[in-house]
N, C-alpha and C positions, 0 to 999 in steps of 0.2 A: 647153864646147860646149853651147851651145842647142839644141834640137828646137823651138822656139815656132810654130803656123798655126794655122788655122781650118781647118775642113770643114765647109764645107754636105753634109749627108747628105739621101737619103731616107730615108723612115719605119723602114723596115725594115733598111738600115743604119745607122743610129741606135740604133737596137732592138742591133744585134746588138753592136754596138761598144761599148755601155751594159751589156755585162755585166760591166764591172769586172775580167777575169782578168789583163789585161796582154797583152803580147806579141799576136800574130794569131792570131784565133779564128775558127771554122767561123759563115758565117750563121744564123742560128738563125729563121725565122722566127715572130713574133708571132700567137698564137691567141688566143681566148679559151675563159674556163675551162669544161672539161665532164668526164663521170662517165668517163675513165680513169686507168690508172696515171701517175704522176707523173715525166716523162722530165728526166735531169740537163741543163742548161740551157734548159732549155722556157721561153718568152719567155711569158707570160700578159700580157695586157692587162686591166688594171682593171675596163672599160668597155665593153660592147656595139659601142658606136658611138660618136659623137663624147660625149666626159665633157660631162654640164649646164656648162652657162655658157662651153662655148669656140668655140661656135658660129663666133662673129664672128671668134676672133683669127686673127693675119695672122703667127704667130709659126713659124719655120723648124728643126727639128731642128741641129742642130749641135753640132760637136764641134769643143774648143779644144785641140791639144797644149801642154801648158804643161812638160813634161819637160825637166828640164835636165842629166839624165845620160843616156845610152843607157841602160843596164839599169836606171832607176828611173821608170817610167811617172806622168805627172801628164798626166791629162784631164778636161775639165769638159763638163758637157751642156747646152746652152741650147735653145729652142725646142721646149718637152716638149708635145705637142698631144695624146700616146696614152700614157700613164701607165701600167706596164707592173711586171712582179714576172719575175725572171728565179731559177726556182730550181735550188736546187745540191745535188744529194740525196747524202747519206754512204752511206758502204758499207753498214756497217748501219746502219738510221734508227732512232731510239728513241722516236718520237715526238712531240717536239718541234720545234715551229717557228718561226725568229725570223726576224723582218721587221727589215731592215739599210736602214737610211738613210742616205746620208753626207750632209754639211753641204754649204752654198756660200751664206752671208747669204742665202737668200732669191733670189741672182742666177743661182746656176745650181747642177748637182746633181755631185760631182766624184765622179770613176770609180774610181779607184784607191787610194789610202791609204785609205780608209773603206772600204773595198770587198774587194781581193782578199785583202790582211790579215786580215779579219774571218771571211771563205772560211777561211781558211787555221788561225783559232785553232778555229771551229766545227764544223767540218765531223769532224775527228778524234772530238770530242765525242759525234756519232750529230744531231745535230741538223740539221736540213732547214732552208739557207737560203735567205729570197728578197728576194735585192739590188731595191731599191724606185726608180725613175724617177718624180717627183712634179713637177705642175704647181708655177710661180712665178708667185707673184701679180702681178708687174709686166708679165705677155705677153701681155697685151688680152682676159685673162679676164672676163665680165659683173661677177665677182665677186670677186676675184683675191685679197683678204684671205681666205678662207674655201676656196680649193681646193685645197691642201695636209691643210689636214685630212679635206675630201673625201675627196682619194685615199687619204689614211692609215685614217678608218671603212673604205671600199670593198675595202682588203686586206686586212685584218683578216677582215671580215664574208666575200671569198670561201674565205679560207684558209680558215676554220670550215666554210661550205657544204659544203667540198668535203674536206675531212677526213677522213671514211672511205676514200674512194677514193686520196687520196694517200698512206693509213697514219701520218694526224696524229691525235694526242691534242686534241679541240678544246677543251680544257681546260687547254691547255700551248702558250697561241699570246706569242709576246714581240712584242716590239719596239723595235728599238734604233736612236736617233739622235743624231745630233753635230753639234756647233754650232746655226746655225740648225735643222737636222732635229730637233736634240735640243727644241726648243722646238714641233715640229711634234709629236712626243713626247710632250712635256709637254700639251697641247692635249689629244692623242687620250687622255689616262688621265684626264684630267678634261675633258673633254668628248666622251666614246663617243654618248654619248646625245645632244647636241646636233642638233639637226634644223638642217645646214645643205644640202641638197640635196634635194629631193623627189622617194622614192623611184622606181626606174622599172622592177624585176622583184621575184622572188623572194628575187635575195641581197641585198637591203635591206631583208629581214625578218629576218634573220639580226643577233645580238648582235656590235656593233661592239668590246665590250669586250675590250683584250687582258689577257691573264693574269700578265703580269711586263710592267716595262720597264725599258732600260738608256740609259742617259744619258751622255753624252760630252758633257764642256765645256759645256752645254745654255747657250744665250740662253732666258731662262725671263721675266723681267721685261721690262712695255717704257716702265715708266717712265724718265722722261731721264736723273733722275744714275745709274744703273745699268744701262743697256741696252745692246746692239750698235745701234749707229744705223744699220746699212747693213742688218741684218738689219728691223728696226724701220720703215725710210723704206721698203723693200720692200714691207711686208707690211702697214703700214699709214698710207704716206704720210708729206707730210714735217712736216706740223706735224696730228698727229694729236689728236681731242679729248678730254677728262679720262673722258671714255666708252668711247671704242674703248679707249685704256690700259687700263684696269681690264678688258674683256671677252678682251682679247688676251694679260692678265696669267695665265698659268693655275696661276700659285701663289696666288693669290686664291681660285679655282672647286675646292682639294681638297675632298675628301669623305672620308668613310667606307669608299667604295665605291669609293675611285680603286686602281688596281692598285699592288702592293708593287713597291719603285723604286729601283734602282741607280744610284747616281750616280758620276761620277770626272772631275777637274780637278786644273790645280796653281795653288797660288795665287799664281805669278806671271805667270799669263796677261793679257796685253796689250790682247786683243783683247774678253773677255766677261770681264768682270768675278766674280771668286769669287761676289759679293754675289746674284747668277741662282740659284747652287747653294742658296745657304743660306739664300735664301728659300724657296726647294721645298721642300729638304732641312726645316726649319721648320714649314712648313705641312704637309706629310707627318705627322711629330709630332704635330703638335697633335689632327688628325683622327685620331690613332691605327692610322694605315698604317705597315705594317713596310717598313722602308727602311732604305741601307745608303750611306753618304758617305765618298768617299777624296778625299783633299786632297793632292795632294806638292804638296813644298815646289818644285821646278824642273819645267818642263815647257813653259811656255811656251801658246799657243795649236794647238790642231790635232794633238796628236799623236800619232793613232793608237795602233797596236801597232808597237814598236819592239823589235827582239830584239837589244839592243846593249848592250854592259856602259857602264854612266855614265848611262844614260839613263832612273830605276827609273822616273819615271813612265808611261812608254810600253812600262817591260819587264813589269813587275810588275800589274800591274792585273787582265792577262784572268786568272792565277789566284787572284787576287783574288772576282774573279765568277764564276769557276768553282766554288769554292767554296761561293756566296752562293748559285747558282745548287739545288746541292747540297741545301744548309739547307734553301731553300724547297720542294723535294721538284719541279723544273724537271727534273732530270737524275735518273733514276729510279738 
């Protein structure tokens, strides 16, 4: 039995349905960030007002059921015009904060396996997540190659702002993405400092730099023989030039300075090629960033956190980072 439609939403029920938990959730409406406590699903919008560069688009919130079980939710978000941080405070918070992004090429941002899953391994942990709704470059953005990582600087940099008040260590901010997000990811740890938006308050004086990041299956490369092409033709068209490649490539752009970096795939994924990972994973290396690579050998494309015996890739991994998390002094 299928569930497959679409929903044209408005803003705000878009907003609210975009928090990833599954099942029917309370509306939550969308604010922006200011100096109080930090309430469990509070909807934070990135952006004052309309984000730079989306002026013009003519792009509609919506929401795809793509669920093909009853009790296994799959939903994707298209038409993101208010780019938004929905956070999920643990009982006790330890001060830690990771920024959750789930994948969709580039075409749209999906709700649930990257999402409630990732709720569900962190949250025990004390760590304060905020499930992440990011512009796609193909939705009539001025600049649509380069608003993804906007909104990824711009959560980053409020998290940090607003840190004391939400009882965050701003020293202890993550950030994890998958798939294409894993590339958007990759972007943000080596290009924090990038000036692609001019700034328009005070929290874009604020260090866009995050502190850790984790990586799922990452599209990192947008060169041809090794790229996602769907993530790729998104993000930087369809016959892109020997320029954007290399500027889009952010295993090219490590540094020194780029934040210590988790990665996790298997290598028989279909869809993003290993060769993404172990170019990062490599260029990490060389620059002398502490970084940490898992490979299973089955797994396939997309898969999450899986709590299933047969399935280590998807079983095994988050204690995996849990651990890593540990080492690097993340989890006090």
């Amino acid at each position: 039995m299928d569930f497959i439609g679409t929903q044209k939403l408005g803003l705000g029920a878009a907003i609210a349905l975009s928090l990833g938990l599954g099942g029917l959730i309370g509306m939550t409406p969308a604010t922006p960030a200011h100096a109080e406590a930090l309430a469990n699903k509070q909807v934070i919008e990135l952006w004052p007002s309309v984000p730079p560069g989306t002026e013009a688009s003519k792009a509609t919130p919506t929401i795809t059921e793509r669920s093909k079980t009853l009790f296994q939710a799959d939903r994707a978000l298209t038409g993101i015009i208010a780019p938004s941080l929905t956070a999920i405070v643990p009982e006790h918070p330890n001060g830690t904060a990771m920024i959750v992004a789930p994948g969709g090429a580039y075409a749209r941002v999906v709700l649930d396996k990257e999402g409630q899953e990732i709720v569900d391994w962190l949250r025990p942990l004390g760590i304060t997540v905020f499930l992440m709704t990011y512009r796609l470059p193909a939705e009539g953005h001025a600049d649509g190659k380069d608003v993804p990582l906007e909104d990824g600087q711009r959560a980053v940099r409020l998290i940090r702002e607003h840190a004391s008040e939400w009882n965050l260590d701003p020293q202890r901010i993550g950030f994890m993405g998958f798939s294409a997000a894993g590339h958007l990811g990759a972007s943000l740890i080596t290009g924090f400092d990038k000036k692609v938006y001019e700034p328009i308050d005070e929290t874009d004086k604020v260090s866009a730099r995050p502190d850790f990041a984790i990586l799922g299956y990452p599209v990192v490369s947008m060169d041809a023989d090794v790229t996602h092409l769907e993530s790729r033709t998104n993000l930087i068209g369809k016959d892109p030039s020997p320029a954007l490649i290399e500027e889009y490539s952010p295993d090219k752009h490590v540094t020194g300075d780029t934040p210590k970096t988790f990665i996790v795939l298997a290598d028989d994924d279909p869809a993003v090629p290993p060769e993404n990972s172990i170019r990062l994973f490599s260029a990490l290396r060389k620059a002398g960033v502490a970084a940490e690579m898992h490979v299973f050998m089955e797994g396939g494309h997309g898969f999450g956190i899986v709590r299933a015996a047969g399935l280590p890739a998807g079983e095994y991994w988050p204690a995996l980072c849990t651990a890593w998390m540990q080492r690097i002094g993340i989890l006090k």
